[in-house]
Residue frames as qw, qx, qy, qz and C-alpha x, y, z in Angstrom:
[[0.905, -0.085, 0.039, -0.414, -27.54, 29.34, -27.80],
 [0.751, 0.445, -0.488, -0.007, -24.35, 27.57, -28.74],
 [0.026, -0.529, 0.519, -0.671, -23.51, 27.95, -25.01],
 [0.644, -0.284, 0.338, -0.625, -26.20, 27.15, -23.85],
 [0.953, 0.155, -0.190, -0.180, -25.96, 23.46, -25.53],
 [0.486, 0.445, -0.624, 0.419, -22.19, 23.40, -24.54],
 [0.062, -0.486, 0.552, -0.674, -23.27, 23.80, -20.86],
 [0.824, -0.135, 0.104, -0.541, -26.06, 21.58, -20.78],
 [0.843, 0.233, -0.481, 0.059, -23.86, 18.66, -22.37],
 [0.363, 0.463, -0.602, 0.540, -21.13, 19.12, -19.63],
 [0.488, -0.360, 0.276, -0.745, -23.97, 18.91, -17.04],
 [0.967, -0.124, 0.052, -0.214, -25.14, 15.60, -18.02],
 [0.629, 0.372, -0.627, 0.271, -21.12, 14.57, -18.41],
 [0.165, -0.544, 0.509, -0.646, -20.74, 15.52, -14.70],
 [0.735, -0.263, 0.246, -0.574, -23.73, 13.96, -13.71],
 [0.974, 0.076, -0.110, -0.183, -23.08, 10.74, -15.09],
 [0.674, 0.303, -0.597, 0.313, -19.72, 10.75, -13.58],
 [0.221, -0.480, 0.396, -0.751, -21.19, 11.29, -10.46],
 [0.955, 0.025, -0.152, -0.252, -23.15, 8.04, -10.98],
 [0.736, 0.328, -0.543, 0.235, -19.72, 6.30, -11.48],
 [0.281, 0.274, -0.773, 0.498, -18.13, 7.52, -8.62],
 [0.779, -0.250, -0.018, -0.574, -21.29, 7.26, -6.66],
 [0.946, 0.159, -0.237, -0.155, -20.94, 3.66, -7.36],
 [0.340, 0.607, -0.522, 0.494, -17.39, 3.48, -6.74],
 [0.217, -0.554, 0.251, -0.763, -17.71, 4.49, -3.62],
 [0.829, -0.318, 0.311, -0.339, -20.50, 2.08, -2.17],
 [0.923, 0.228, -0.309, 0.035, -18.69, -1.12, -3.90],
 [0.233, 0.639, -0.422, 0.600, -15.42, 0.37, -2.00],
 [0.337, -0.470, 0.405, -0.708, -17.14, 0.39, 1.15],
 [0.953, -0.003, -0.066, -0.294, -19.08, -2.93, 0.51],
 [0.716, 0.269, -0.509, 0.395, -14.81, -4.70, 0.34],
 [0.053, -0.688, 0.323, -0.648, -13.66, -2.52, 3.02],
 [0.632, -0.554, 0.153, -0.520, -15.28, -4.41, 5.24],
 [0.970, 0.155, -0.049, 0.180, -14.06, -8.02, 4.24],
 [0.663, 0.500, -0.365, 0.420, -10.73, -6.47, 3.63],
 [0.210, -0.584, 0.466, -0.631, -10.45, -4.70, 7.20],
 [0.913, -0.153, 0.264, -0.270, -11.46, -8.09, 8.83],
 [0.929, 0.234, -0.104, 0.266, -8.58, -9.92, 7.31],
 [0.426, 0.457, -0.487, 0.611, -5.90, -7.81, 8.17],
 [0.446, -0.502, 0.500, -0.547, -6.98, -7.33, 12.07],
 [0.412, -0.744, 0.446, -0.280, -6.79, -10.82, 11.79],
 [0.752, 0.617, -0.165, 0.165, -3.89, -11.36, 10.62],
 [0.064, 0.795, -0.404, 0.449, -1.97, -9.44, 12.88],
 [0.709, -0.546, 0.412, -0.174, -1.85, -11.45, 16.12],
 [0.973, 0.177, 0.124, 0.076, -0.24, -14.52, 14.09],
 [0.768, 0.434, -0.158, 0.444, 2.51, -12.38, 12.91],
 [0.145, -0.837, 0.328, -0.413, 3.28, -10.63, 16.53],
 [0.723, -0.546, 0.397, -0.144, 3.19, -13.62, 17.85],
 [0.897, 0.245, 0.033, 0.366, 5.50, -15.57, 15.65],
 [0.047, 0.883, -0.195, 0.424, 7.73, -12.45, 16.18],
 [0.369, -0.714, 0.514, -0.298, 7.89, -12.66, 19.93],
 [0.982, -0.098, 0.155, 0.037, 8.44, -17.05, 19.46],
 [0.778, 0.440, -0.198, 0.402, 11.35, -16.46, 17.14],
 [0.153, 0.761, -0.432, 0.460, 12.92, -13.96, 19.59],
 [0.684, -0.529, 0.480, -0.149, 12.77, -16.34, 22.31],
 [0.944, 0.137, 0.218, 0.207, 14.32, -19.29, 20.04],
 [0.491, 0.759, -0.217, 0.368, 16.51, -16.72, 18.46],
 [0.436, -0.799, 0.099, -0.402, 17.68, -16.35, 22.02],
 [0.785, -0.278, 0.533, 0.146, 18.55, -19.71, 23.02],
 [0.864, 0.323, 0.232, 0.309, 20.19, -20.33, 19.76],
 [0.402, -0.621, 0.261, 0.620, 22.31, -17.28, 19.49],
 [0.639, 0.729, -0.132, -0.206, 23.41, -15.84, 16.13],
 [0.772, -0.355, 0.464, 0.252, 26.33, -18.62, 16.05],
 [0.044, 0.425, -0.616, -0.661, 28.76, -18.83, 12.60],
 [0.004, -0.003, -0.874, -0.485, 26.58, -21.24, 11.65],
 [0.121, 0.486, 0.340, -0.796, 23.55, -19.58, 11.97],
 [0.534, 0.527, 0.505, 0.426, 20.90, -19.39, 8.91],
 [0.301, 0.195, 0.272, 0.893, 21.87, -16.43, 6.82],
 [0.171, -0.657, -0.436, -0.591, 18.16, -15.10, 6.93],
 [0.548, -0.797, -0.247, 0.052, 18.93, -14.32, 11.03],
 [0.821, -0.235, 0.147, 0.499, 22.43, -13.69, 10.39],
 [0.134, 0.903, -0.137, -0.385, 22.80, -11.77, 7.61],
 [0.727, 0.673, -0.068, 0.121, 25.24, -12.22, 4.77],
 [0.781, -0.214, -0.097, 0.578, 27.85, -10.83, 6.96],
 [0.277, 0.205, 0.372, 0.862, 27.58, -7.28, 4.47],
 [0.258, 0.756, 0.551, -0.242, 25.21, -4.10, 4.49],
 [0.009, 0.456, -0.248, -0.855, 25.76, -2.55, 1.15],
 [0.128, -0.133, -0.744, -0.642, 23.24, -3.91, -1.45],
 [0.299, 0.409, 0.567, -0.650, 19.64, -2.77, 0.14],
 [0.062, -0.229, -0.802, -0.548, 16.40, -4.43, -1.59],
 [0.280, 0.091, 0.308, -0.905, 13.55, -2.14, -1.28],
 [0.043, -0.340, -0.884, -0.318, 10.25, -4.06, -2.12],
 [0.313, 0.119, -0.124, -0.934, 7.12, -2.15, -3.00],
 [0.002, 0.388, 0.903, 0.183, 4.07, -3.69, -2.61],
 [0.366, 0.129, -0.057, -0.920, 0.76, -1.36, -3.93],
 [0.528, 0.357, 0.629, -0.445, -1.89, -2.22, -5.73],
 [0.452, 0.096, 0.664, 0.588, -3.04, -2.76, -9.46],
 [0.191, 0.689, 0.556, 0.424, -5.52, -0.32, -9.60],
 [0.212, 0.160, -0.282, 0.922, -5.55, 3.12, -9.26],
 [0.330, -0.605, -0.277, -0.669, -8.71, 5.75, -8.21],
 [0.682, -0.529, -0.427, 0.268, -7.89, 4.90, -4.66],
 [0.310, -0.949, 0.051, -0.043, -6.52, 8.61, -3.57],
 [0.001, 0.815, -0.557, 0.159, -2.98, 9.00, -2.35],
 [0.877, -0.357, 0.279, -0.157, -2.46, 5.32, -1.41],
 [0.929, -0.120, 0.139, 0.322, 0.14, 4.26, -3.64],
 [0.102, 0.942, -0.046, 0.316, 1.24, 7.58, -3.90],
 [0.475, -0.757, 0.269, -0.358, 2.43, 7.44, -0.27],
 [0.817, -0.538, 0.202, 0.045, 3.72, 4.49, -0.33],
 [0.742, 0.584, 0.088, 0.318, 6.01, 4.97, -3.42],
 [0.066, -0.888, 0.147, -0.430, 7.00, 8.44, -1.94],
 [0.776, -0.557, 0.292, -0.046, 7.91, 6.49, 1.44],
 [0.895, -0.045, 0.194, 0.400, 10.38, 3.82, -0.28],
 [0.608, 0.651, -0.010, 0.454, 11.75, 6.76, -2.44],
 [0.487, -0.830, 0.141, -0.234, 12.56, 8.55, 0.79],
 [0.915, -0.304, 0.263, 0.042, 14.22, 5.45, 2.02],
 [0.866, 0.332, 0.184, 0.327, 16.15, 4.87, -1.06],
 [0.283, 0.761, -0.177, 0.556, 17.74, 8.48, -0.84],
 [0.608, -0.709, 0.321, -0.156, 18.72, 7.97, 2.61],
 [0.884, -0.161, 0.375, 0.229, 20.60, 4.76, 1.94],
 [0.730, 0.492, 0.106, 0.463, 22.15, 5.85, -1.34],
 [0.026, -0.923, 0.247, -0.293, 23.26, 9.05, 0.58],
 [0.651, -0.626, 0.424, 0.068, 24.94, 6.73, 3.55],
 [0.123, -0.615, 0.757, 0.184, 26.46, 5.22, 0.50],
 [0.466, 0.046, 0.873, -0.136, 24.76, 2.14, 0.00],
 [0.080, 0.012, -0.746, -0.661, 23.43, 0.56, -3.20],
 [0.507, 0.339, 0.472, -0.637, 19.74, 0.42, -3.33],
 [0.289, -0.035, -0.816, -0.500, 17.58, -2.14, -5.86],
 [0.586, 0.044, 0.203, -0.783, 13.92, -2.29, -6.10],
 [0.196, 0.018, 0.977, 0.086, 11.14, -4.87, -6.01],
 [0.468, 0.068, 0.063, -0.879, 8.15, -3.98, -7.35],
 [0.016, -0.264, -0.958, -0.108, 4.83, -6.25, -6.46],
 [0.287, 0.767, 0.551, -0.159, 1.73, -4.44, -8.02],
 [0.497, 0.656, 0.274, 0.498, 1.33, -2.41, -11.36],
 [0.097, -0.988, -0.117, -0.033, 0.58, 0.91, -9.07],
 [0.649, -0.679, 0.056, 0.338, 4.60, 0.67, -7.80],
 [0.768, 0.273, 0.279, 0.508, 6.18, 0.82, -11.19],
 [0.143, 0.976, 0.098, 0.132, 6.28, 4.57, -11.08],
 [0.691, -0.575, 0.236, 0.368, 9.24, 3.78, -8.99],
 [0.831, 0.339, 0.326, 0.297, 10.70, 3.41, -12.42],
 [0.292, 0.854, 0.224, 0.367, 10.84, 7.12, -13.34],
 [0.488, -0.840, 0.212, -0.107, 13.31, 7.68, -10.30],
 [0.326, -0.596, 0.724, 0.122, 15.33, 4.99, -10.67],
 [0.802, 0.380, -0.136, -0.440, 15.17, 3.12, -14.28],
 [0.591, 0.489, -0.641, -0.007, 18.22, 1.10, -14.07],
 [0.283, -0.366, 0.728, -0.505, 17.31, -0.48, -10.21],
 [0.724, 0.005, -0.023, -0.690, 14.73, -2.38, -10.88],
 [0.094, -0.318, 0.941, -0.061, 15.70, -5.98, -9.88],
 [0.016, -0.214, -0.928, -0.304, 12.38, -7.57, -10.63],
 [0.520, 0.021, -0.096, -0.848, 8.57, -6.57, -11.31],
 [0.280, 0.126, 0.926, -0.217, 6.13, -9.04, -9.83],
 [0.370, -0.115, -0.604, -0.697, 3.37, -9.47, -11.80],
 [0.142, 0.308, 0.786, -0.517, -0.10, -9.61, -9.46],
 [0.458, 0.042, -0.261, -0.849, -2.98, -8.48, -11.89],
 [0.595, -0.081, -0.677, -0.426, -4.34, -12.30, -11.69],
 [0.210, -0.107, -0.940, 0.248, -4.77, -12.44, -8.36],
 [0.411, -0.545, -0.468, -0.562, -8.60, -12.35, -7.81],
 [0.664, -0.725, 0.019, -0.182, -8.86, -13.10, -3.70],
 [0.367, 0.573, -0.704, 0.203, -5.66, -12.89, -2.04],
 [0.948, -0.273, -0.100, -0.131, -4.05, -15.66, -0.46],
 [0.682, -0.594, 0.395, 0.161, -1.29, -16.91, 1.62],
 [0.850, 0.004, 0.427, 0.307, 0.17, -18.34, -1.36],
 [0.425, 0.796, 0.142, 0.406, 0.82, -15.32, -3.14],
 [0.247, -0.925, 0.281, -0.073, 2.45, -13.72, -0.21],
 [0.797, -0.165, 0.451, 0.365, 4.83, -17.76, -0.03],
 [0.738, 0.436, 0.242, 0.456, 5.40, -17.32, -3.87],
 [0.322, 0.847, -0.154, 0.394, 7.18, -13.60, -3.62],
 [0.613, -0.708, 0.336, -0.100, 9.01, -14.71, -0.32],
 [0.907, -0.145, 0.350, 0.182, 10.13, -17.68, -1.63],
 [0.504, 0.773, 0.050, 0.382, 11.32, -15.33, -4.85],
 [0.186, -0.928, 0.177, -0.268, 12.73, -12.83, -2.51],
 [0.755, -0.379, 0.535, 0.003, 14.81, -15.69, -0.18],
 [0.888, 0.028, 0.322, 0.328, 16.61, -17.19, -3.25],
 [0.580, 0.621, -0.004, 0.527, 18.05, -14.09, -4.43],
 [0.291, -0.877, 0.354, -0.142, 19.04, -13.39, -1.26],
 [0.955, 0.102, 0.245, 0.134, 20.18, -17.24, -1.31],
 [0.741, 0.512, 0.221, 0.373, 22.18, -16.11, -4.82],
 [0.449, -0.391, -0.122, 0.794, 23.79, -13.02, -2.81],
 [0.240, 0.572, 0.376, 0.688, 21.64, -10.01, -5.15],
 [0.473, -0.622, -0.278, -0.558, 20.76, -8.46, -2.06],
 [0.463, 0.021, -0.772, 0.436, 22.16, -8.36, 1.47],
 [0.068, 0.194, 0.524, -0.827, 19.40, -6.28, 3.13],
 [0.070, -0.321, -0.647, -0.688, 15.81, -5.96, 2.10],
 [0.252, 0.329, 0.284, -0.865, 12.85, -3.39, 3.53],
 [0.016, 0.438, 0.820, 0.367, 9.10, -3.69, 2.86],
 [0.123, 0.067, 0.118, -0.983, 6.86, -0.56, 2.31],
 [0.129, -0.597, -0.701, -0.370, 2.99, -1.08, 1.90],
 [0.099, -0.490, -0.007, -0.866, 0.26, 0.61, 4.13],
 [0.164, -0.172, -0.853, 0.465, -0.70, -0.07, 7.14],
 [0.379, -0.609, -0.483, -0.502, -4.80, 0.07, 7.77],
 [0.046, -0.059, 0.524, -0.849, -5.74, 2.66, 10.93],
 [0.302, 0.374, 0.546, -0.686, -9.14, 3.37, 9.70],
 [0.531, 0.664, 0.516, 0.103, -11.25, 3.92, 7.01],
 [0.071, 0.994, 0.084, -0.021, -9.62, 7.53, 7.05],
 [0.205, -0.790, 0.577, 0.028, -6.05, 6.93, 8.11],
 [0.968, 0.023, -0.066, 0.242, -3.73, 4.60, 6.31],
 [0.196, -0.838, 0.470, 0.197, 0.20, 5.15, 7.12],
 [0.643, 0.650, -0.397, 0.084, 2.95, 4.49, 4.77],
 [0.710, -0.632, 0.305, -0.060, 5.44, 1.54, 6.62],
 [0.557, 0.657, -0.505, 0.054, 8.32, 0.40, 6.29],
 [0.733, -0.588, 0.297, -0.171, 10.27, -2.83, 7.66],
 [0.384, 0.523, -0.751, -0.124, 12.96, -4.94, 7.28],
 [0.939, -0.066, 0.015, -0.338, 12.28, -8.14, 6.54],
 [0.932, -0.008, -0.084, 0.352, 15.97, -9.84, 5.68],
 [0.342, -0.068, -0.936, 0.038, 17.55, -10.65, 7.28],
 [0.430, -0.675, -0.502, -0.329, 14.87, -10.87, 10.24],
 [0.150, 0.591, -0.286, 0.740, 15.22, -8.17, 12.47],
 [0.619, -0.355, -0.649, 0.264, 15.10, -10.25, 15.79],
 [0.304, -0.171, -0.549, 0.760, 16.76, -7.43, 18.18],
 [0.225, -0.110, -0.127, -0.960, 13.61, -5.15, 17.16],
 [0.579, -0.313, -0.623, -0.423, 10.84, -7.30, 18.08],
 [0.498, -0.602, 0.300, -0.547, 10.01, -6.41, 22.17],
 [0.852, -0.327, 0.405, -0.052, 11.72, -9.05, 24.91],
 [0.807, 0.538, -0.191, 0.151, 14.44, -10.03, 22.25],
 [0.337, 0.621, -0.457, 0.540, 16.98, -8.53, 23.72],
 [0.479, -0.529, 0.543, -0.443, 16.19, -9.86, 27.34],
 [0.948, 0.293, -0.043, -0.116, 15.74, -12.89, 25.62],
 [0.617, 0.641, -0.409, 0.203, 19.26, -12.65, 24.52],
 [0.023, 0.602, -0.569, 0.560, 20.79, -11.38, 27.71],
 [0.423, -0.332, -0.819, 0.202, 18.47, -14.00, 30.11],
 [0.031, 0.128, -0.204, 0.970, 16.92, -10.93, 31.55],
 [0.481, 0.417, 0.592, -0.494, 13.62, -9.90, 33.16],
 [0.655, 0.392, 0.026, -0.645, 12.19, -9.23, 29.94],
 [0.104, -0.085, -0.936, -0.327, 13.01, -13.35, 28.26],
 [0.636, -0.024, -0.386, -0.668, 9.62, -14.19, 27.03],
 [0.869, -0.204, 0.275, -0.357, 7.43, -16.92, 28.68],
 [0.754, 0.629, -0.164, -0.090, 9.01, -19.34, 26.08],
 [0.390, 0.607, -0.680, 0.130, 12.40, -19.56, 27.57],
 [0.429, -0.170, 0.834, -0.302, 11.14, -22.18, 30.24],
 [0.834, 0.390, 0.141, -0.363, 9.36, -24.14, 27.12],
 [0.589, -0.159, 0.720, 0.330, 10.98, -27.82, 25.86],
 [0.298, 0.559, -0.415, -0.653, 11.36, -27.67, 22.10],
 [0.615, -0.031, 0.784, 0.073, 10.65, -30.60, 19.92],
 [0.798, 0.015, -0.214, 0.563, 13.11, -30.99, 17.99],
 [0.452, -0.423, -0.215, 0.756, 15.77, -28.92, 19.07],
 [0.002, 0.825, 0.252, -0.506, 15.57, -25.08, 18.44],
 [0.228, -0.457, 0.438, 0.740, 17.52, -24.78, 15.88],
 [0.152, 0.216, 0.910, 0.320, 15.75, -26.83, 13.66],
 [0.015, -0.788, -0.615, 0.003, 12.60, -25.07, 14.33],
 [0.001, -0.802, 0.157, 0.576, 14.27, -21.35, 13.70],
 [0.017, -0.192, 0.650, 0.735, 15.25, -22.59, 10.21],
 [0.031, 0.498, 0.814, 0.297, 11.70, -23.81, 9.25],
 [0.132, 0.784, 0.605, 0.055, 10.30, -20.71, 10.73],
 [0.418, -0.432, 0.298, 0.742, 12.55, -18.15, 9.43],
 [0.001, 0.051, -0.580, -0.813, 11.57, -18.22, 5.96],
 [0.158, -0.522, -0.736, -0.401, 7.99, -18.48, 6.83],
 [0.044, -0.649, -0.455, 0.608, 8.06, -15.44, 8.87],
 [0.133, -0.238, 0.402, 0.874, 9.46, -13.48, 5.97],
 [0.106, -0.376, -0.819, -0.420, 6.06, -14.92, 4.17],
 [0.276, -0.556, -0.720, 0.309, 4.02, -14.01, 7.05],
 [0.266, -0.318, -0.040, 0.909, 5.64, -10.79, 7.05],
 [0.016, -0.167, 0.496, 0.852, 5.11, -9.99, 3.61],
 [0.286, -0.497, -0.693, -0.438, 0.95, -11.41, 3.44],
 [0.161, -0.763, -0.523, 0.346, -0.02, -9.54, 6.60],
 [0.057, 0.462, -0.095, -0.880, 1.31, -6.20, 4.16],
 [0.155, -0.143, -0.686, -0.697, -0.39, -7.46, 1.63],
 [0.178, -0.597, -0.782, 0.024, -3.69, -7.77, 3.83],
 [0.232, -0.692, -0.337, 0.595, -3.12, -4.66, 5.16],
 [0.140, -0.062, 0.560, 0.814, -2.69, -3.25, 1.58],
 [0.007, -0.355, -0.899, -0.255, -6.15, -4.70, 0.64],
 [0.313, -0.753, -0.529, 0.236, -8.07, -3.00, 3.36],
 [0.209, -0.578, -0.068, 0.786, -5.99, 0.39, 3.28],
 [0.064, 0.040, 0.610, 0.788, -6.90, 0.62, -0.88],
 [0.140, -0.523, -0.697, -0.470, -10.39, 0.33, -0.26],
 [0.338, -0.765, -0.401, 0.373, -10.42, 2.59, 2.53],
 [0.219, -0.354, 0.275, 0.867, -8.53, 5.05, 0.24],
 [0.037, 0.228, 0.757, 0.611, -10.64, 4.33, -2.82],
 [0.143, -0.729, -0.668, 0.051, -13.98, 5.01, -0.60],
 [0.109, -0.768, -0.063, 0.628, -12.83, 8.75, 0.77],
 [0.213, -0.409, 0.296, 0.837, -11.59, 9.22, -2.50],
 [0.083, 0.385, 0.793, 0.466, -14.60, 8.49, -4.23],
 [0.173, -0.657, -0.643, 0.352, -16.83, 10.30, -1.83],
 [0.203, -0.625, 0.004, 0.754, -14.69, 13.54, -2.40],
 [0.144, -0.037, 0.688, 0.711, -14.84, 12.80, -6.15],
 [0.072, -0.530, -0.838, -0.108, -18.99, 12.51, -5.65],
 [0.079, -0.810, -0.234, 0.533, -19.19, 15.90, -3.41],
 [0.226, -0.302, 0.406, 0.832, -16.62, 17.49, -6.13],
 [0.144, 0.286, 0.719, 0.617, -19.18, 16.82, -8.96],
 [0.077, -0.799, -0.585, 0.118, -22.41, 18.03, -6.88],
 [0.238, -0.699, -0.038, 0.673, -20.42, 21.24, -6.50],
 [0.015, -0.008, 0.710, 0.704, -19.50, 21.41, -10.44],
 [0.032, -0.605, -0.741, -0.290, -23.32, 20.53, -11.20],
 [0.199, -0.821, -0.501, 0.186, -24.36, 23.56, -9.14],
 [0.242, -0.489, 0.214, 0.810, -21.68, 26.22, -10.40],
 [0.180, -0.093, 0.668, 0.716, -22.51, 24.95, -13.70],
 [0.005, 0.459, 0.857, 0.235, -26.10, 25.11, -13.43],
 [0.032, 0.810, 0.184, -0.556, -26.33, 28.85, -12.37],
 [0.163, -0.466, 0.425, 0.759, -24.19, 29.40, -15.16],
 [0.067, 0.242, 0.834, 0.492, -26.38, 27.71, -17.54],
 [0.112, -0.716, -0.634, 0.269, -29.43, 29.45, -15.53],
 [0.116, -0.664, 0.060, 0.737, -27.64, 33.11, -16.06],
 [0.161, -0.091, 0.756, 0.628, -26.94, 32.14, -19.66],
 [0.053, -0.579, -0.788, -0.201, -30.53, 31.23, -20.59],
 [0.037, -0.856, -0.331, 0.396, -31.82, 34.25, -18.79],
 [0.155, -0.423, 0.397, 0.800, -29.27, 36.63, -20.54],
 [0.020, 0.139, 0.806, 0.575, -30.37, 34.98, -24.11],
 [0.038, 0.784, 0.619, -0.027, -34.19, 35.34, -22.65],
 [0.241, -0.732, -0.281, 0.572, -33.48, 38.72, -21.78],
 [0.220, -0.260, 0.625, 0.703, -31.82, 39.74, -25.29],
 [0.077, -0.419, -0.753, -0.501, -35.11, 38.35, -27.31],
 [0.083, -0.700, -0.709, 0.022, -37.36, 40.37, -25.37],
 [0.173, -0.570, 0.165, 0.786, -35.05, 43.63, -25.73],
 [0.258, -0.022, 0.713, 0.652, -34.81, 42.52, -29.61],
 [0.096, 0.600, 0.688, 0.396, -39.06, 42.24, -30.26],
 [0.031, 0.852, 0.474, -0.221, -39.89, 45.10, -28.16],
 [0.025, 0.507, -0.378, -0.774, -37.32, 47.43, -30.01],
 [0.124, 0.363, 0.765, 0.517, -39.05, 45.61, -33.54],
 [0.142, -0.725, -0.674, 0.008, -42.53, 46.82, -32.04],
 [0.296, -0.650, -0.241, 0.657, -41.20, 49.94, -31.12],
 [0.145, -0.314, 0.466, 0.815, -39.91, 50.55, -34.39],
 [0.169, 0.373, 0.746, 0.525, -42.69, 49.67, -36.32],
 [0.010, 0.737, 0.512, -0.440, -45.13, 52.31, -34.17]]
């Protein structure tokens, strides 16, 4: 019988964590929706600031005097990997993947040689730690933000851009997830400093005056171009870094839903092994007391 109480408890444990993830689940799906609506659109703003800078990047050239963040330092051997997850887990492989992705990265570069220091912005990325404990160049701290906002993506850019500024850092790559579907997020990676102009379609005809210069190179500047590539330099890098963070938002709760869902089917399946077993049990034990009285009854004849 002691069984039989051991199997019943574990039934109602299941069940009532089938509730949870139940729950889980729809709340998941209920963000999802909000969160997938911000990043899609998001995106045009930062393709098209892209293809503006490569036409301006064009006409200005990467001259000596040139801002550093289009330039470069001059150096590629200190590579800053920034990690941006999330703060909670139960969301499935999501910051799994992207953790896995920078760590990838980081053993590539440290193989070509190159030094490799981490950023980590959400709790989920620290795992990084356990790979590489002495890289760790700084740990943002994002638990308090409640709805994100542009200004959270300005305030680690603007972090990120003075220690490049201070020379800790002469290259720096961002990994988050990029939102396909509800079903498919992919682990990305980009480099953000300096800003990788010659990668950004029509750049490079841009450069050369070729068919492919952007509309843009018959367009009068005011002021001159330069001036407007330093102001929007460091606010692509922002841009950059809040359309991964939108696209972060929307790929967690689209992880967090499938991975509730599976976590919801997983119990039903548990509740129904566990209730034959508890169904066999009980029968056995019935089956035992009615062996037991009719051997009494026999015996007493």
């Amino acid at each position: 019988m002691a069984s039989l109480k051991a199997l019943k408890i574990r039934i109602g444990s299941v069940k009532s964590t089938q509730k949870i993830t139940k729950a889980m689940k729809m709340v998941a799906a209920a963000k999802l929706r909000r969160a997938q609506d911000a990043a899609v659109a998001g995106r045009p703003y930062a393709e098209r600031l892209e293809a503006v800078m490569a036409s301006l990047a064009g006409r200005v050239g990467i001259a000596p005097g040139a801002s550093p963040l289009l330039a470069g330092t001059g150096k590629d051997q200190v590579h800053l990997i920034v990690i941006a997850t999330s703060e909670r887990g139960l969301a499935g492989a999501f910051n799994t993947n992207i953790v896995r992705a920078a760590r990838r990265k980081a053993e590539e570069l440290i193989a070509a040689g190159k030094t490799v220091k981490f950023y980590v912005a959400g709790k989920k990325g620290r795992v990084i730690k356990r790979f590489f404990p002495n890289d760790i160049l700084a740990d943002h701290e994002m638990g308090q933000i409640k709805r994100l906002a542009f200004s959270d993506a300005q305030e680690i850019s603007e972090d990120l851009i003075k220690r490049f500024g201070e020379g800790q850092f002469d290259v720096a790559h961002l990994f988050y997830a990029k939102f396909v579907s509800a079903l498919v997020q992919v682990p990305t990676g980009i480099q953000i400093v300096p800003v990788p102009i010659s990668s950004v379609p029509g750049a490079e005809g841009a450069k050369a005056g070729g068919p492919n210069a952007p509309a843009e190179a018959v367009t009068e500047y005011e002021p001159d171009e330069e001036a407007i590539l330093a102001d929007l330099l460091p606010r692509n890098v922002a841009i950059q870094i809040f359309r991964a963070l939108l696209e972060n938002a929307a790929s967690e709760q689209g992880s967090r839903m499938n991975a509730m869902d599976n976590a919801t089917r997983n119990a039903g399946d548990m509740i129904t092994r566990l209730s034959i077993q508890y169904n066999r049990t009980r029968q056995a034990a019935i089956t035992t007391e009615l062996v037991e009285i009719i051997s009494g009854a026999e015996a007493l004849k």
